[in-house]
C-alpha positions in Angstrom: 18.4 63.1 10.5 18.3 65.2 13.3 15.0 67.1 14.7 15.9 69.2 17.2 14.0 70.5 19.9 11.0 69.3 17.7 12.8 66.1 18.0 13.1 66.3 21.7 9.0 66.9 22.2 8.4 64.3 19.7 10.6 62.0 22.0 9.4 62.8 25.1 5.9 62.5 24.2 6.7 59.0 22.8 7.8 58.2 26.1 4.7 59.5 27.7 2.3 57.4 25.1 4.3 54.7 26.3 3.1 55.1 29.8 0.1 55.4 29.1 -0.5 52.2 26.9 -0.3 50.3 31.2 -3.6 52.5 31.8 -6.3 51.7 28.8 -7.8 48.5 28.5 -9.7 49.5 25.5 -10.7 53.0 23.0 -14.0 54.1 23.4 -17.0 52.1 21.8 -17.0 54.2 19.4 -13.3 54.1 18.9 -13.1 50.6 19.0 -15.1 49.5 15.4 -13.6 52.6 13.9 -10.4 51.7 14.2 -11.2 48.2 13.4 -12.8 49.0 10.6 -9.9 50.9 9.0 -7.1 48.7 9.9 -9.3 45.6 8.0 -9.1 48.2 4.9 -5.7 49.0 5.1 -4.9 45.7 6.4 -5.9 44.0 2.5 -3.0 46.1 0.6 -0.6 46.7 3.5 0.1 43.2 4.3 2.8 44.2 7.1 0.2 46.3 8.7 -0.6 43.1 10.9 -3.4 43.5 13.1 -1.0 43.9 16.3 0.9 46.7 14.6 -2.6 48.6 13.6 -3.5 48.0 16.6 -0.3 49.5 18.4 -0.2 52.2 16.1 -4.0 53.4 16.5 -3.6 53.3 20.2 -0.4 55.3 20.1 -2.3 58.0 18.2 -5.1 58.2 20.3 -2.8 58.1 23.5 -0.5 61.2 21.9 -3.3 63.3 21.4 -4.8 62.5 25.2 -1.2 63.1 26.4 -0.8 66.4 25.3 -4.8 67.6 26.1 -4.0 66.2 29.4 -1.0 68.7 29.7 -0.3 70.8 26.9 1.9 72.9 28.7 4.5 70.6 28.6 4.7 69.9 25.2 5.0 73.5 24.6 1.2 74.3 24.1 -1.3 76.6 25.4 -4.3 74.5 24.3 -5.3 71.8 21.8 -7.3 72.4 18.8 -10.4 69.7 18.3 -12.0 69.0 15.5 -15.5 70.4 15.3 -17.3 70.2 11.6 -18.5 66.6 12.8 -22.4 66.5 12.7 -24.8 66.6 15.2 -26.3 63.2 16.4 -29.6 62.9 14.4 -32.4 61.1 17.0 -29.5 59.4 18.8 -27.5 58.4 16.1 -24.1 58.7 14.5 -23.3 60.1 10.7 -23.5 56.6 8.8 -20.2 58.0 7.2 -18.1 58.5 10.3 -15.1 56.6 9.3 -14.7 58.5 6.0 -15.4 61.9 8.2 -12.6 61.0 10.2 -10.7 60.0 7.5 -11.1 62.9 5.3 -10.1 65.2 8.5 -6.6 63.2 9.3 -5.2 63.3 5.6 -4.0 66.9 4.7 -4.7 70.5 5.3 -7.2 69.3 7.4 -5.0 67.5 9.5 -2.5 70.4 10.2 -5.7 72.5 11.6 -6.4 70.4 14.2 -2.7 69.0 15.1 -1.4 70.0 18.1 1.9 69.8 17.1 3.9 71.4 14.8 5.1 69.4 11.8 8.6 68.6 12.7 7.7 67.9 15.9 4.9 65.0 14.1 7.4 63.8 12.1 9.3 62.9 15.1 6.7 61.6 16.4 5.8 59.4 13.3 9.6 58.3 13.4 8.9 57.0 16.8 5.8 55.1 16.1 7.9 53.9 12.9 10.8 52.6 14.9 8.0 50.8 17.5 6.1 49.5 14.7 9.4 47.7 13.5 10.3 46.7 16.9 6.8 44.8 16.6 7.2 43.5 13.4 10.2 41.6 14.6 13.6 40.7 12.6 11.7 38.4 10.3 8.2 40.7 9.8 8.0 43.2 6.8 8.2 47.0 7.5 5.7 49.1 7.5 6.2 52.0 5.2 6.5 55.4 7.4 4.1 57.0 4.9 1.7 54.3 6.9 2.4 54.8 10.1 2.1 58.8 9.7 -1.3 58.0 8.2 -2.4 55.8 11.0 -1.4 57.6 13.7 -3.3 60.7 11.9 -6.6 58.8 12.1 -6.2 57.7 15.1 -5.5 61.7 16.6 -8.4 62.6 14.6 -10.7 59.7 16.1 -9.4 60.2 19.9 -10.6 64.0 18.9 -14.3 62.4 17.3 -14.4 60.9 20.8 -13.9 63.9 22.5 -17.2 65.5 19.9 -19.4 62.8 20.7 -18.2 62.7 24.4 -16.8 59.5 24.4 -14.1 58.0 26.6 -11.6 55.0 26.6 -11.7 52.5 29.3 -9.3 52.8 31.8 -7.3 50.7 34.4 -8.0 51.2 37.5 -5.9 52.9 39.3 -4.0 51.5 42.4 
């Protein structure tokens, strides 16, 4: 199956995430247990979402969406939306239901609102992660279902976005 030019961004933004991955050490620390936490649930029924493919997968997601805020322009954008219906801190704190907040936003209608891309061009996109993911899993690993991956990579755009709410940032390499 064939995607076009929505292909062709979807490729090229792979590419980009890829080059990226040599420049964060870690997410955000408030990133970091997120994601943990929902690969450890997913993790239970998905046994071929091993904890090195969650973790590949969450970073690509999070990378794709700081890609194209760091230059929309060339992914055929004028701008990136960002989710905004988190709540405020209350005395310093986070919503004790953040995970399912961010949840709840990457599944759906939801989703679509804040996505940057169009959907062809995140189905690409999901088809690369998909193809990586296998790669990872290795000629004797079980697949993981692209249904999965799409969903992964989903929370993990809609948490790189929570970080940018909360004004969180991910570690990075420094550079030389």
């Amino acid at each position: 199956m064939s995607l076009g030019d929505a292909g062709m961004v979807a490729k090229d933004l792979d590419a980009t995430v890829d080059e990226a991955m040599a420049t964060v050490i870690s997410l955000s620390p408030l990133s970091n247990p997120l994601g943990v936490s929902y690969m450890d649930r997913l993790a239970r029924p998905i046994a071929s979402l091993t904890p090195v493919v969650g973790v590949a997968l969450v970073a690509r997601g999070y990378l794709a969406h700081m890609s194209v805020e760091k230059d929309p322009g060339r992914f055929g954008f004028a701008d990136v939306p960002v989710l905004g219906d988190l709540p405020e801190r209350k005395k310093g704190r986070l919503p004790q239901d953040l995970l399912s907040r961010v949840v709840k936003a990457s599944r759906g209608r939801s989703f679509q609102a804040i996505c940057a891309l169009t959907p062809w061009q995140w189905e690409g996109l999901v088809m690369c992660f998909t193809k990586r993911a296998h790669d990872l899993a290795g000629p004797d690993g079980e697949y993981v279902p692209t249904d999965v991956v799409d969903g992964v990579a989903r929370f993990a755009w809609v948490l790189r976005q929570t970080d940018i709410f909360y004004g969180y940032e991910p570690e990075l390499a420094p550079e030389s």
